[in-house]
N, C-alpha and C positions, 0 to 999 in steps of 0.2 A: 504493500500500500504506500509506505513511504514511497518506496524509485517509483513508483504512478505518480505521486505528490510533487515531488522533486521534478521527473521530468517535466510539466506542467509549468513549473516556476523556472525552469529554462526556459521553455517556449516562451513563458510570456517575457524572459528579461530579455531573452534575444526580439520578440515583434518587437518591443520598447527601446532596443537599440536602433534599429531601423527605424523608429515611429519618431524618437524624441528630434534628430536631428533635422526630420522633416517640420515638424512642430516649426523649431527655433527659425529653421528659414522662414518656415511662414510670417511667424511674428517679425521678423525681422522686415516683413517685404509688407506686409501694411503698416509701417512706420515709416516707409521709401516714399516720400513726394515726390511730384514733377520738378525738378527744376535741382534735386540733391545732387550730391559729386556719388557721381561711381571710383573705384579705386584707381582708375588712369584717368579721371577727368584735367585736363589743363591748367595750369599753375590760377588764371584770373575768372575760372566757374565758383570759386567761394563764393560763398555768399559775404557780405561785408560785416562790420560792425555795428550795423544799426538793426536794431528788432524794426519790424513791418506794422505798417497801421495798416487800414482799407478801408474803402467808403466806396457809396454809392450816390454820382451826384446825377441828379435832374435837369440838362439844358433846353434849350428854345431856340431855334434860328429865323425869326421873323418874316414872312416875306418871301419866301422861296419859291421858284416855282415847280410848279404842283405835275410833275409832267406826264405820269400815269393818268392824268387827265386830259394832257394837252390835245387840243382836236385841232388840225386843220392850222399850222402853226399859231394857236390861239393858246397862251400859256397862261392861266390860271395861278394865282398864289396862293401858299399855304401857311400856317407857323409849324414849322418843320422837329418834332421834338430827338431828343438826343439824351440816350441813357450813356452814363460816364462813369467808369471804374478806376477810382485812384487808391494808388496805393504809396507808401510815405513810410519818412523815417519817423517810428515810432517814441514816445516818452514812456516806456513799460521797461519792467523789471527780465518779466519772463515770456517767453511767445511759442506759444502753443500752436495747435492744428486748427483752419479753418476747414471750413464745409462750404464748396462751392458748388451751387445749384446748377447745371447747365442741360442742356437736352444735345442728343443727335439727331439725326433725320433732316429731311427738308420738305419746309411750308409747302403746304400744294400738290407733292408726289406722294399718290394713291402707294408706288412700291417703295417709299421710305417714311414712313409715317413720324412725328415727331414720340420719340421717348425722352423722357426727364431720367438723368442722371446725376450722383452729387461725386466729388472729387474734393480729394483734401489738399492742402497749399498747407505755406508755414507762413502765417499773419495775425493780426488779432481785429475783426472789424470795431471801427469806431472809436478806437484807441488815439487818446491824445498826441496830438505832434510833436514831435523836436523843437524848442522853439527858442533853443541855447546855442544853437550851434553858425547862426546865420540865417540864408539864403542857401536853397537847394538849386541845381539846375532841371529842368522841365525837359522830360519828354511823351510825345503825343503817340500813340501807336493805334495803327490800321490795320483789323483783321482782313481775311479774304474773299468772295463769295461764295459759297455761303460761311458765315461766322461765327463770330462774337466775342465781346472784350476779353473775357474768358480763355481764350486759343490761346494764349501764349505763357500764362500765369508762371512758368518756368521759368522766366525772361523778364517780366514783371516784378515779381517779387526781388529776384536778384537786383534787379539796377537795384530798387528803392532801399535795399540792405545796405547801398553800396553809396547812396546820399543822394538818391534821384528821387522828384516828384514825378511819376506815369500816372499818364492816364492814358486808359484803353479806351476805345467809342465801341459801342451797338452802334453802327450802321444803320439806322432805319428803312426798311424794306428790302434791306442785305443778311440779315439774319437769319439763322436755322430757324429760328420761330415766328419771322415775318416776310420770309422772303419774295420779291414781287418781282415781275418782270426786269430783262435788266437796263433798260434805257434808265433807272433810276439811280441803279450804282455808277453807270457812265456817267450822269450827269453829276451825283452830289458827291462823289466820294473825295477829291481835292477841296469841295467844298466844306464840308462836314470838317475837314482836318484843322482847314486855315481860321474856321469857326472857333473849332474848341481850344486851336493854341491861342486867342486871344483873350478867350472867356479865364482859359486856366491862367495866363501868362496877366491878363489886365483885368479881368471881373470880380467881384464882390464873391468871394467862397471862404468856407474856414479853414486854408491855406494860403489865404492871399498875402501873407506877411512873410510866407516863408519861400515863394513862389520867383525863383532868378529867370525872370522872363526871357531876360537877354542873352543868356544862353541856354536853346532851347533846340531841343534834336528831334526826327520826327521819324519814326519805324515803320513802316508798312511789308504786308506779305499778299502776294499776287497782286488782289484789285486793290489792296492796300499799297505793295508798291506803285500799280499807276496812278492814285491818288499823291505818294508820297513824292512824286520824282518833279510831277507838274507842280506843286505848290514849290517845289526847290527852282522850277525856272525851266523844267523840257514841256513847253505849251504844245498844246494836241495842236495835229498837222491838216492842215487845211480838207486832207483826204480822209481823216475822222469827222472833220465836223459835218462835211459832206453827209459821210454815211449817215451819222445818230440823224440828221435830217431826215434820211429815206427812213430810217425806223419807226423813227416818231410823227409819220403824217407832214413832214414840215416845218416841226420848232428847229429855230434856229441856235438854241439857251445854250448848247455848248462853246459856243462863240466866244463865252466872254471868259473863257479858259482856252483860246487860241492866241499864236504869240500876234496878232495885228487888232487885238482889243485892248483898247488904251485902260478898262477894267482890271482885266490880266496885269498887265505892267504895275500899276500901281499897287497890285497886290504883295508882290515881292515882298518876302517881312525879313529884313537885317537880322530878327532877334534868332534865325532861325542860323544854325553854325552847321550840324550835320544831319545828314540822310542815314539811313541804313533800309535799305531797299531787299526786301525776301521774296528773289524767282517773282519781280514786275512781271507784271501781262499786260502785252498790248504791241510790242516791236512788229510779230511778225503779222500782226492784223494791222498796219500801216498809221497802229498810233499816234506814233514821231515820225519825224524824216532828220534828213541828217542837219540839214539849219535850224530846227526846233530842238534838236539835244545838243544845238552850242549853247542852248538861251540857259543849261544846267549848270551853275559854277560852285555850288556848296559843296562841301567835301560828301563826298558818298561812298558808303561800303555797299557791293552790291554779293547776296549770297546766292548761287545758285546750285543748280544738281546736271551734270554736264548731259542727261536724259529725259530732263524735264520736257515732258509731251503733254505739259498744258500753256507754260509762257515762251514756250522752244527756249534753246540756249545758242547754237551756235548765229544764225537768223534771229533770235531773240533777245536774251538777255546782254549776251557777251557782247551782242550788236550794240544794244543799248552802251555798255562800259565801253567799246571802243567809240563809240561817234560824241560820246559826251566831252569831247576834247578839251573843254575849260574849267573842268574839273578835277581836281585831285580825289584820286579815284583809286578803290582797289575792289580784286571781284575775288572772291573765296568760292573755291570751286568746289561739289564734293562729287569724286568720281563715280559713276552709278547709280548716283542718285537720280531721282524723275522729281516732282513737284515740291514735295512735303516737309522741304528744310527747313522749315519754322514754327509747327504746331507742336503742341504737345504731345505725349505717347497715347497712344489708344487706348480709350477709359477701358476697364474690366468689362464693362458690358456690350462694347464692341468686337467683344470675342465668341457673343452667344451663336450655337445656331438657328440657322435661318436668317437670320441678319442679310439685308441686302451687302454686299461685299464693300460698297465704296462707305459704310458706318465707317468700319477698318481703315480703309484708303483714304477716306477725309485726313486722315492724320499719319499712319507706317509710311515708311521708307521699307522698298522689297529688298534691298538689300544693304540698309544700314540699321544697327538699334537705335532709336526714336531718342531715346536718352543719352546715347555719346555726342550725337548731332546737338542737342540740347546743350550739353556742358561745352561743346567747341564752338557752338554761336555765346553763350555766358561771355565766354574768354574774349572773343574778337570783337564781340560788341564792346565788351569792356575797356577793353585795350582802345576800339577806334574810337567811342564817346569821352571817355577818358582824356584822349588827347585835345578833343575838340571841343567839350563843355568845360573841364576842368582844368584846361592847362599841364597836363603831366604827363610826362616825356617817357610814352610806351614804345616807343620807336626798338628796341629790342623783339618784343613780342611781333613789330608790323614788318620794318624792313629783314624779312628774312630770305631764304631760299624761296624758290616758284613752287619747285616739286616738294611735297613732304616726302617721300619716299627715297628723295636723297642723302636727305641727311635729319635727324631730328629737333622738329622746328623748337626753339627756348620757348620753354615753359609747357611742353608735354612730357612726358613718362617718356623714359627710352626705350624704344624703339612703336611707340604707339601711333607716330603720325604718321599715318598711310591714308593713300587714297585722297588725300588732298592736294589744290594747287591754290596760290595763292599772287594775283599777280597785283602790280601795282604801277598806279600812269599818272605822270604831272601833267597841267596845262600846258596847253602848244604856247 
């Protein structure tokens, strides 16, 4: 009876060998955020020294027009609203886990219906500001179509650790949860940017004391970068405004975000110092031409995926970074990659089946993990806003080798940086 007994309490210490370690990894993997260093993350994916606040603000763009309505070039005006996620250096001791609400799916398709999902960050909502330490520098960020402030919370969080004020925009009528034809995103989305950097950088909010307008960076991914690159100065090409005309019955509205609207010109904002542009769309659809990406002269980091089969790369993006000639300009390439060099990893419930396949695809790389991509944008973002909001001299981290796989670029694990190119181009 005993050796029956005994052997029993083997079996079970041995499944409990096998069982425990699986346990530990698990607890260990829901304590893992979006946006954490894995063990070769790059020397500037830390997160910085400041705990995170977040807030939820409410804007208004007065007056817009209304174009989902435009009949017969007859353009209707609307007050255009604008939900706003900021997040800041915090005045807290200790900073726990938040719970961020967000859905997948897209408005309106019968095969991807919207599902609500929550995802944890590391912030504390509503958590008083830093209000010791100065003026922070502002940056605006632009999701994709389809979105939400939400996409990049990896990216997010990090600057504001790091002494930045971001704010991410909802897109209205670009969003997973509102999304509307897309004459809408062509039209408002430089709109919507140049909007909220003035609201953040000059309006009445409970950051306005802490808010350095004057240096102030602006991030977009896809339809975020073409929002982001036109408000830096590459005005849509006479042969877009054309098009949106034939879309829209006739309005002419994009016009006044073409380079020969004396609108356009005036809009130029000095406060704004860097771009960082994620896989822009629009080159190989005849967005720009090549005199409309002279009118770019802010410093731009442009990140793409040299496969990217939604903003093209060699005809698209790269096209973009070679013709923007009066810019200081660098393009971080990731070899293999296709679109998705800027969203976050794929929630846990984008793994279910049945799942239309693109839940997944909104956000994987098919052959990079979601989160080294993550930590190596952390790093270069850091490095290139760094140099341009804050004045400090990451020229180590920027002027390096082209190829990573020559030799191991300063500030990654040795022998980790593969598969990357990075190149870099002064004004003619």
């Amino acid at each position: 009876m005993k050796t029956v007994q005994s052997r029993k309490l083997l079996r079970t210490l041995f499944v409990m060998g096998l069982l425990l370690p699986t346990l530990v990894i698990a607890q260990k993997e829901t304590s893992f955020v979006y946006g954490d260093a894995l063990p070769d993350a790059p020397e500037l994916s830390a997160r910085g020294s400041y705990k995170v606040g977040v807030r939820t603000l409410e804007f208004v763009n007065k007056g817009q027009v209304d174009i989902l309505n435009s009949k017969e070039g007859n353009d209707p005006l609307y007050d255009r609203p604008l939900t706003v996620e900021v997040w800041y250096p915090a005045a807290i001791e200790t900073e726990g886990l938040i719970s961020y609400d967000e859905v997948m799916g897209t408005n309106g398709d019968p095969n991807r219906p919207i599902i609500p999902f929550t995802f944890n960050g590391r912030a504390t909502r509503d958590a008083a500001p830093v209000t010791s330490d100065g003026k922070f520098p502002l940056v605006v960020v632009s999701h994709g179509y389809v979105g939400s402030r939400y996409l990049m919370t990896y990216l997010t969080e990090n600057l504001a650790s790091k002494g930045y004020i971001v704010a991410a925009i909802d897109h209205t009528e670009s969003t997973f949860k509102d999304a509307a034809p897309f004459q809408s995103t062509l039209l408002n989305r430089s709109k919507d940017i140049l909007f909220v950097v003035n609201e953040m950088a000059a309006g009445k909010h409970f950051l306005s004391d802490q808010v350095d307008g004057d240096n102030t960076g602006i991030v977009g991914y896809s339809m975020g970068g073409y929002g982001v690159l036109n408000v830096a100065g590459a005005a849509y090409s006479e042969f877009a405004i054309n098009f949106f005309k034939g879309m829209t019955g006739g309005s002419n509205a994009l016009a006044v975000r073409g380079s020969a609207s004396e609108e356009y010109q005036n809009s130029m904002d000095p406060r704004i110092k860097a771009v960082v542009a994620f896989a822009p769309w629009g080159m190989e659809r005849g967005v720009w031409d090549a005199e409309t990406l002279k009118g770019l002269k802010t410093p731009t980091l442009f990140v793409a995926g040299d496969q990217d089969d939604v903003s093209g790369y060699e005809k698209g993006i790269k096209a973009i970074y070679e013709g923007a000639v009066n810019a200081d300009r660098y393009l971080l390439t990731y070899m293999d990659a296709r679109h998705n060099v800027a969203p976050n990893p794929p929630p846990a419930e984008a793994l279910q089946a049945g799942l239309h396949i693109d839940e997944y695809y909104r956000y994987a790389e098919p052959s990079w993990d979601q989160r080294r991509i993550n930590n190596i944008n952390q790093h270069f973002v850091t490095a290139f806003l760094g140099t341009h909001l804050k004045q400090k001299d990451y020229s180590k981290f920027l002027d390096i080798k082209e190829d990573s796989n020559e030799e191991t670029w300063p500030g990654f694990v040795p022998r980790s940086s593969t598969g990357m190119e990075l190149l870099h181009a002064v004004p003619e």
